[in-house]
N, C-alpha and C positions, 0 to 999 in steps of 0.2 A: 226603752232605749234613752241613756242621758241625753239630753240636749247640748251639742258644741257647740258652743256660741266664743266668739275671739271678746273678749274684754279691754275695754280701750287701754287700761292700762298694762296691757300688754305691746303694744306699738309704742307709746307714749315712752313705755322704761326704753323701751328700741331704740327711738330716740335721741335721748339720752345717751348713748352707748357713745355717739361722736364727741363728745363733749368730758367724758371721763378722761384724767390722767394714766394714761399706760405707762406702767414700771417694767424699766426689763428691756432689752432687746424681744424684737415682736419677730420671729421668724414667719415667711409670707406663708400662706398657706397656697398649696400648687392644686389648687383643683377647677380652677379655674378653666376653662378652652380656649383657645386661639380667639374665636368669635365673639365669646361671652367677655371678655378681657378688653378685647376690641369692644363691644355696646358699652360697655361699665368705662373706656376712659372717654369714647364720647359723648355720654351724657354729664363727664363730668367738667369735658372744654366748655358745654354751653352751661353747666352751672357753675364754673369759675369763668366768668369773660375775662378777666384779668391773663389767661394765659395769652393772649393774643391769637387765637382763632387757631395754636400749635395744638395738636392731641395730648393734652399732657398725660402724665404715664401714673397708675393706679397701684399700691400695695396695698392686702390685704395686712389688719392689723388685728382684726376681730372679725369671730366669727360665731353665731348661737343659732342653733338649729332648735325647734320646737315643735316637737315631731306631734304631738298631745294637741298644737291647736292649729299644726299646719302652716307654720309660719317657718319663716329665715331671717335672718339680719344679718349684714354683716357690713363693717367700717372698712373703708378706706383712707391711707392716706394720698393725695393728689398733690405733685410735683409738677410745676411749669416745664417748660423744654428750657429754660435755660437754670433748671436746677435747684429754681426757688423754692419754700414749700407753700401750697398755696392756700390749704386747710385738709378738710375730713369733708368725706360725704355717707351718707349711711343707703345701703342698697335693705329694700327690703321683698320681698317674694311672701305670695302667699297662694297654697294651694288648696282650694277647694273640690275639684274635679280633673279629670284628665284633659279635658276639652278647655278650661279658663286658665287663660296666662294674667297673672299679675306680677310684675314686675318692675318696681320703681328705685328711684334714688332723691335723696333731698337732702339739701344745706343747711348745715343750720350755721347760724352766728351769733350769739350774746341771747340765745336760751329761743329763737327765734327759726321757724323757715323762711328762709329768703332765696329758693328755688326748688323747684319740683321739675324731673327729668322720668320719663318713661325708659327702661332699659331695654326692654322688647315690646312690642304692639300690646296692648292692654286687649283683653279678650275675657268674657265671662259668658261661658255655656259655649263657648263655638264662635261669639258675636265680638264685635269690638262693644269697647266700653270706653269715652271719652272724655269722662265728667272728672273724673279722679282728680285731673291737673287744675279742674273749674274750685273743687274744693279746697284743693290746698291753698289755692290761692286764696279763698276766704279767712285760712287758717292764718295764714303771714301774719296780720297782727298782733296774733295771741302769744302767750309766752307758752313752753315748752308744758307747765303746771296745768296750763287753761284747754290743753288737747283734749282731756279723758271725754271729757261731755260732748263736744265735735265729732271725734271719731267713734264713738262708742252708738251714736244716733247714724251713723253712715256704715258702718259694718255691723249693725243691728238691723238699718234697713237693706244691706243687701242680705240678710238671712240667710249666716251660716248655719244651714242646717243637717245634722247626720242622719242618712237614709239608712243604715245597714246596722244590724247587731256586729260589731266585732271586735276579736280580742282587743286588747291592746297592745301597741305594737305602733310601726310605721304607718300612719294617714296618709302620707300622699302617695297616690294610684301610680302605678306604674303606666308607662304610652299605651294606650289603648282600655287600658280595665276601666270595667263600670264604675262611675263615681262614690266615692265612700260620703264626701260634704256636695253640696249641690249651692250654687249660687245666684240667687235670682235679685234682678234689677230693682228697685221700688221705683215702681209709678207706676203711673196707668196706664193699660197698654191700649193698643188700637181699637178700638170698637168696642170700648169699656163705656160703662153708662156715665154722668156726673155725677158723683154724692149728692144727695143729698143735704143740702144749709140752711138753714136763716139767719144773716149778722146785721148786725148796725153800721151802715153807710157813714163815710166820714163825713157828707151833704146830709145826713138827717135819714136819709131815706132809708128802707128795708130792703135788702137785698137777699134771693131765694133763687134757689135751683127752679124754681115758676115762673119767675122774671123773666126766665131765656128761652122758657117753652116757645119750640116751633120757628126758632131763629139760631143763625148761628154765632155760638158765643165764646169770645178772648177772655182766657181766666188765665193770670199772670200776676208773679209771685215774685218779689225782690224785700230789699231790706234798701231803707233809704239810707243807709249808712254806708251801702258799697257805692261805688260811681256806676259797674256794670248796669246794677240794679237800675238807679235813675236814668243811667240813657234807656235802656231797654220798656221801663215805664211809660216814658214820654215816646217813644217810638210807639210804642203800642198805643196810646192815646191819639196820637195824629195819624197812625195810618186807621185804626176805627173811627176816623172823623172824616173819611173820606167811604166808608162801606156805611149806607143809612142803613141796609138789613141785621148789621153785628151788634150784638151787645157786649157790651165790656165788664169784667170786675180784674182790679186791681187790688195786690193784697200786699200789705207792707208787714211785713215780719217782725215788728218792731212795736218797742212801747210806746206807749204815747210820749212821754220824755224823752225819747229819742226823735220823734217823729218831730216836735214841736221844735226840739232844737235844731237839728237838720234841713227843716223846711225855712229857717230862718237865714239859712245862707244861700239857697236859693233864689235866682232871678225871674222862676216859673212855678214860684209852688203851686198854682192852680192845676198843671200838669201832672204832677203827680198827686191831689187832691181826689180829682174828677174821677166819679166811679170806682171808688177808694173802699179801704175797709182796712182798721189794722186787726192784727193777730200775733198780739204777743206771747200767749200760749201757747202759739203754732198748732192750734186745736186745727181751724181747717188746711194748714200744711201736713200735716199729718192723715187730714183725710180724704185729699187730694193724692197723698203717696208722694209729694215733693222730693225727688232725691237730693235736691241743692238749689242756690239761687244765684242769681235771678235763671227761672223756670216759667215756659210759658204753655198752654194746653189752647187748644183749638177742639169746639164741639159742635157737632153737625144738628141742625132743624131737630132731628130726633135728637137730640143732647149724647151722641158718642162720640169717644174722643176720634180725631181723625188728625191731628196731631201732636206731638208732643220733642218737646227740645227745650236743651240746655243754650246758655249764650253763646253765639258764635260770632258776635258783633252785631253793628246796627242795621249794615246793608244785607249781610246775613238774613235777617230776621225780615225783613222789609221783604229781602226776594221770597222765602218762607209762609209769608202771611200772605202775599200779594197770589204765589202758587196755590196753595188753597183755596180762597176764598173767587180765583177765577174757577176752579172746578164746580163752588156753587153754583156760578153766572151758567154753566154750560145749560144747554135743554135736552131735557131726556132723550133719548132716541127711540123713535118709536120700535116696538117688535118686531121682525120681520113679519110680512102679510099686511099688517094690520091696513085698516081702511085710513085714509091721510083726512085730519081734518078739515070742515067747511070751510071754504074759499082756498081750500090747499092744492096747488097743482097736480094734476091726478099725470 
């Protein structure tokens, strides 16, 4: 059975599609729903703020279906309520399973995303999926050229995989049929053991999946080039400076030239230093299963993971690590029967 797998430069030409000159009068395409019409013009109020908070109103101007790797795309153009034009937005869908809604829309401007809008709840397997928006937003800086490599490692790690011999023909399952592609998250999920590592400490030291035997340990994964990244490092630095039982690694995504220049502007580089390791080959992002950054795991005395999450902010993260790491403090509860220990009140 071939392997389906989506090719980044399949999204990437997607794309692309808002940005091309259309010759011609564009007749709208009606296939549209009342409902789906309605999600598609208000994901596109909040990626034009410029309409002034009115729903502006959505034609289809383009539309490519790609029945071979399960995708859709299609362009709109976006009209203010008082008539203005206010650009293009590209909605794109992708079907892997009966049960996963993907479903987004993004802006581009001067070869650029400069917003990401979900069109219905993101869903993969039956679950929400939430990171999607975490990455585009990594993506913003890059030009349009610089996608293939990003997306190609993010719909690589969620593993489009085909499960079934079948003709060829339509991919996406009709409501309710068995999945033809299957979508699974990368990382690591609940009660997964730590990989195994040994790296070079940015303090000199060695750092080893040994190191944390028998305690519980914060392994967190940014690029000091985002801001998410460094608050979320230094959060994790100060709140493991207040648990003497956690150990910490912090992993900067990044080369050293970047790392040296970025810590230069810096008023705390210690903080992101401390407990540090870079990883510019994203060798142990990769073998951690990172879906995106900044990315943070929590792993229990036995080293399994017992939490895992993308950024949701500082306080976020704070209430997060603060919830876990009181579930350590708690004391076992003894079995029921058993005998209560000496000096224990009988």
């Amino acid at each position: 059975m071939r392997l389906v797998r989506h090719s980044a430069w399949v999204l990437a030409t997607s794309l692309l599609l808002s940005k091309m000159a259309l010759t011609g009068a564009c007749a709208e395409l009606e296939r549209l729903d009342k409902a789906t019409r309605s999600a598609v013009a208000a994901a596109a109020g909040k990626l034009f703020p410029e309409s002034g908070g009115a729903t502006p109103t959505v034609t289809s101007v383009k539309y490519v279906e790609r029945f071979v790797d399960g995708f859709e795309y299609e362009v709109f153009e976006v009209v203010g309520a008082a008539g203005a034009r206010l650009g293009r937005l590209t909605r794109v869908q992708v079907h892997p399973d009966a049960r996963s809604t993907i479903d987004f829309a993004v802006r581009l401007e001067k070869d650029r995303i400069v917003g990401f809008q979900p069109v219905r709840p993101i869903r993969l397997g039956g679950k929400p999926f939430d990171e999607l928006g975490f990455y585009f937003e990594n993506l913003a800086p890059l030009g349009v050229g610089a996608y293939a490599h990003p997306l190609e490692k993010l719909f690589g790690s969620l593993r489009l995989l085909s499960t079934a011999d079948v003709e060829p023909g339509p991919y996406r399952p009709q409501p309710g049929a068995p999945p033809v592609l299957t979508m699974e998250s990368r990382k690591l999920a609940l009660g997964d053991p730590m990989p195994e590592f040994q790296v070079q400490g940015l303090e000199g030291q060695t750092l080893s999946r040994a190191a944390f035997a028998g305690k519980p340990a914060i392994i967190a994964f940014g690029s000091i080039r985002e801001e998410a990244s460094r608050v979320m490092l230094k959060r994790v630095e100060r709140f493991a400076g207040t648990v003497a039982e956690a150990g910490v690694l912090k992993v900067l995504v990044d080369t050293a030239e970047e790392k040296d220049l970025f810590l230069g502007l810096e008023n705390d580089p210690e903080s992101l230093l401390a407990h540090g390791t870079i990883d510019p080959e994203k060798a142990l992002r990769d073998l951690f299963r990172v879906p995106l950054t900044p990315y943070v795991y929590v792993f229990d005395r036995e080293s399994k993971v017992v939490f895992a999450g993308s950024w949701r902010g500082a306080d976020a993260l704070s209430s997060d690590l603060a919830d876990v790491f009181a579930k350590f403090r708690k004391p076992a509860t003894p079995p029921s029967g058993a005998e209560p220990a000496q000096g224990e009140a009988r």
